[in-house]
N, C-alpha and C positions, 0 to 999 in steps of 0.2 A: 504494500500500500504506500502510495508517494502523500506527503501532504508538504501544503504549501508552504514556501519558501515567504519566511517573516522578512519586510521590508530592512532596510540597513538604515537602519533613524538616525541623521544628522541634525543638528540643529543650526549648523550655518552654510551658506551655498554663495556663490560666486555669482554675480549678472557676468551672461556671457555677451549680451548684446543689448542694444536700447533700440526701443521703436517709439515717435510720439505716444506717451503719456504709458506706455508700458516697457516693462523689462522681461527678460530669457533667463532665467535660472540654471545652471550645472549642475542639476536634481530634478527628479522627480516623483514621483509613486512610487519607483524601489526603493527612494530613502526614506518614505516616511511623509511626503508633500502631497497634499489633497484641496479639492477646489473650498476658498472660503478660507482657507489659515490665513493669517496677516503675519508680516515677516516686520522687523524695522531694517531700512537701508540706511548703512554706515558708509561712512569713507573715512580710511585712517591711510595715513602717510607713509610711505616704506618708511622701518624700523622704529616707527611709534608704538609705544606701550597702549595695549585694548582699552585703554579707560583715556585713551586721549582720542579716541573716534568721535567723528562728529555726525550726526543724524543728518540724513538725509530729506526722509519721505519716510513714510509708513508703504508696504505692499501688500495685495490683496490678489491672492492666487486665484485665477478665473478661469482656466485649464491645465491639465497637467498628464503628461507623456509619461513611460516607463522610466526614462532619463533626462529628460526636461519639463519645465512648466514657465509659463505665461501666468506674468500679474502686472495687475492695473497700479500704478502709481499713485497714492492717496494721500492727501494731508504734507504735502512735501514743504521745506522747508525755503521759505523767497529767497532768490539769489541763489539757491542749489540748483543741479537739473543730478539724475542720473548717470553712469560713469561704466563703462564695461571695465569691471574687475573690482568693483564694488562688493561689500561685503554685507548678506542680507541675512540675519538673526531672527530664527523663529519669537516671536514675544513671549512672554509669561500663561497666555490661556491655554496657548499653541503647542 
């Protein structure tokens, strides 16, 4: 009897790409990523310490592939935009 293979749960993922008003995720369903989580988008600077990242945007996952997902960009921060290679951290519900 085979049973199913448990997702690889990450809790942070990579933007691989920016499209207007959404981001590409380097995860998906096999880590653990499902429509409806909200991620926060960081950007921290090569060799900065995690607690010197600066908030981007909130993201809101609105499909999601075996190995990627699409989310909507929400609540973002003026004078930010998105960033490929930005760093997006599941929030605390999530």
């Amino acid at each position: 009897m085979q049973t199913a293979r448990q997702p690889d749960i990450r809790r942070t993922f990579t933007v691989k790409q920016v499209v207007p008003g959404m981001v590409y995720l380097d995860g998906g369903s096999a880590h653990g990523l499902a429509e409806g989580m909200v991620l926060k988008l960081e950007r921290l600077a090569p060799g900065d310490a995690k607690m010197a990242a600066r908030r981007v945007a909130n993201i809101m996952i609105v499909s999601v592939a075996t190995q990627s997902a699409l989310a909507d960009i929400v609540n973002p921060e003026p004078g930010l935009e998105a960033q490929p290679g930005e760093r997006a951290e599941l929030s605390g519900n999530d």
